[in-house]
C-alpha positions in Angstrom: 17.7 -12.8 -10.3 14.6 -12.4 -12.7 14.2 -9.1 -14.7 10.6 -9.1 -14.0 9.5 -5.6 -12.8 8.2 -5.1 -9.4 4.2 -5.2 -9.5 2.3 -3.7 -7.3 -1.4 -3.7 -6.9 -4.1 -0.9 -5.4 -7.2 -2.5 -4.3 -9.5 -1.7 -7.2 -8.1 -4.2 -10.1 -8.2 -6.4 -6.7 -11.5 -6.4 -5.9 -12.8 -6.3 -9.8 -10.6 -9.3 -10.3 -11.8 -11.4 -7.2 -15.5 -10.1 -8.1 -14.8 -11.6 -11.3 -13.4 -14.7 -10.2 -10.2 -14.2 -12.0 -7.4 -13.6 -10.1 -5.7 -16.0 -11.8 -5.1 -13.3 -14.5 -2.5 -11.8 -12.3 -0.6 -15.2 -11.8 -0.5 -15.8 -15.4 0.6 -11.9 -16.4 2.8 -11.5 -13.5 5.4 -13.1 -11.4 4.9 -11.7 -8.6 2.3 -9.0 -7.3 2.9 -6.9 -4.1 0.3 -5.3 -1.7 0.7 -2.8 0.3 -0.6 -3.6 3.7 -2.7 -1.1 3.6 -4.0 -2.4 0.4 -4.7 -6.1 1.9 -5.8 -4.3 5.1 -8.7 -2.7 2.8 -9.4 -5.8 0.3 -9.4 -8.3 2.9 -9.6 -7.3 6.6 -12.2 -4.8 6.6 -13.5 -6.8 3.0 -14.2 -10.2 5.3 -15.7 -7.6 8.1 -18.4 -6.3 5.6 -19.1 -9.2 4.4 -17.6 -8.7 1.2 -17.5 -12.5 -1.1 -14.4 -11.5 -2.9 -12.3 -10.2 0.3 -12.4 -14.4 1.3 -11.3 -14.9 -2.2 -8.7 -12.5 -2.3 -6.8 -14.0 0.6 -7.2 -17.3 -0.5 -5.3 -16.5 -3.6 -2.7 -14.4 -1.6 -2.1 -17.2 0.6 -1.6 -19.9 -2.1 0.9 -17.6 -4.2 2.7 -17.0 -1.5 2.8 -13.4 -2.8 3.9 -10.8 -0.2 2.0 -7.7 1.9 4.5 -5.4 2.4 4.7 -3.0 5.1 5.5 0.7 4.0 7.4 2.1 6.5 6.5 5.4 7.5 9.4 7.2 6.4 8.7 6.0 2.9 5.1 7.7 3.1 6.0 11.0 4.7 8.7 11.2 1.9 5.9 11.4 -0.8 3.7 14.4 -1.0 1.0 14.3 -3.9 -0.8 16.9 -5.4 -3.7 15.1 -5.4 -5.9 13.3 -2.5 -5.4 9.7 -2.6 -6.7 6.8 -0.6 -4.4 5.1 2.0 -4.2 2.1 -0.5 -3.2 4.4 -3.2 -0.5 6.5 -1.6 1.2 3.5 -0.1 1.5 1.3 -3.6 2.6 5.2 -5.3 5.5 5.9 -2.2 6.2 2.4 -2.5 6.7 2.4 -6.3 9.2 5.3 -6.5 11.5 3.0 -4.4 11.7 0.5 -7.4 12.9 0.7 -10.5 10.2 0.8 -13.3 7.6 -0.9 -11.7 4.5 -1.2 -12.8 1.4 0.0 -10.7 -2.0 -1.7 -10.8 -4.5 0.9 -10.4 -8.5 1.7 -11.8 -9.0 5.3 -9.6 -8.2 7.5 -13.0 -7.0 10.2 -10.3 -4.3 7.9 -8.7 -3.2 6.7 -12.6 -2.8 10.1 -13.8 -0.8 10.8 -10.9 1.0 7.6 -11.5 1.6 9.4 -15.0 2.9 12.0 -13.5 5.1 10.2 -11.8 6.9 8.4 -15.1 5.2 5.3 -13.5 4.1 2.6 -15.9 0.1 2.0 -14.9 -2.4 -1.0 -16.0 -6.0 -1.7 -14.4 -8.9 -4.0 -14.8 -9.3 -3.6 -18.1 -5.9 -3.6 -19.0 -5.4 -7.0 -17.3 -8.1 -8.3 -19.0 -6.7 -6.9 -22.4 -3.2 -8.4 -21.6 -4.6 -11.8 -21.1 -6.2 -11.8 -24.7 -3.1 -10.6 -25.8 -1.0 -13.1 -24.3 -3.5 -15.9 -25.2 -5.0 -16.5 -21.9 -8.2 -15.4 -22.8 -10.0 -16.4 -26.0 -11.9 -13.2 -27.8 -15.4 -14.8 -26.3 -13.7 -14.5 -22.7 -12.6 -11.3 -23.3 -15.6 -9.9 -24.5 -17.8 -12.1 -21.8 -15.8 -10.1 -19.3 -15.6 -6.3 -20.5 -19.1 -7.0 -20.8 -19.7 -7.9 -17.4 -17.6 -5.4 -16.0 -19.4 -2.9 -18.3 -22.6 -4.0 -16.8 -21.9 -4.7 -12.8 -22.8 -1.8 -10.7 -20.2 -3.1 -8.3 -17.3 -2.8 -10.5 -16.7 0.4 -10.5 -15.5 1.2 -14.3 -16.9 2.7 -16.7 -19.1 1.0 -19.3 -18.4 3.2 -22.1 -14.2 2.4 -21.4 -15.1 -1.3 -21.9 -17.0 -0.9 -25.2 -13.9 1.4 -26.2 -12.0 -1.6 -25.8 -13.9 -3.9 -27.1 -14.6 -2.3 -30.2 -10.8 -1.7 -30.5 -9.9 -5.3 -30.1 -12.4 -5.9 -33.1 -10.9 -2.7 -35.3 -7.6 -4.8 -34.9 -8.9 -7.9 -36.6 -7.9 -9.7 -33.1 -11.0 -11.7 -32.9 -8.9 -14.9 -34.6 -6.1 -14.7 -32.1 
């Protein structure tokens, strides 16, 4: 049985990662990733109704992982109350995660990560996968800048510009640019 933590993924880093064409980020950081049906329901079904390029993308990738959609069943949602209003995606990966031990939740919304927080949860998004890469050699520093940059500067990626050039100029503090 592998020690790998449960991963499961809200549809923001989802979306930004099949916008960006790369999903295979998440293979190479993760085992596994999980989506909550109501997650793939969002990214994909009603993604492929509007049209959406990356919702084709994203189910492609889903399909040749062989990574699963889970059904939370509706006990496991009733049981969790947040303070906060969250989407559908969002409260089915958070009830889903308190079921795990120390899994690790993929989410941008910085309302669903501080409740995440404040749930002892451990949280990474876009940018953070993006990071993690670099850091795990995946990404040269010229990728990794390419992308906060474009992330930064797509109005359809929904993160902030000034978080990316926080990042960026962090990575560059820390000398990392020769990793």
């Amino acid at each position: 049985m592998s020690d790998a933590p449960v991963v499961l993924c809200n549809a923001g880093p989802l979306i930004a990662s099949g916008k960006l064409n790369r999903l295979e980020l998440l293979a190479d950081l993760y085992t596994q990733v999980c989506l909550p049906q109501a997650v793939y329901y969002e990214v994909v079904t009603q993604g492929l109704v509007r049209g959406a390029a990356e919702a084709l993308t994203v189910r492609l990738f889903w399909e040749q992982q062989c990574w699963p959609v889970i059904a939370v069943s509706e006990a496991i949602l009733s049981g969790y109350a947040p303070p906060i209003v969250l989407g559908s995606g969002e409260r089915a990966v958070l009830a889903l995660a308190q079921t795990f031990p120390q899994p690790v939740v993929l989410l941008d919304d910085e309302a669903a990560r501080a409740e995440a927080r404040r749930l002892n949860l451990s949280v990474c998004g876009t940018v953070g996968i993006v990071v993690a890469a670099y850091r795990q050699h995946r990404l040269t520093f010229a990728q990794t800048e390419f992308l906060l940059r474009e992330i930064a500067a797509r109005p359809d990626i929904w993160i902030s510009a000034r978080l990316c050039q926080e990042v960026l100029a962090e990575l560059r503090s820390q000398g990392t640019e020769e990793m």
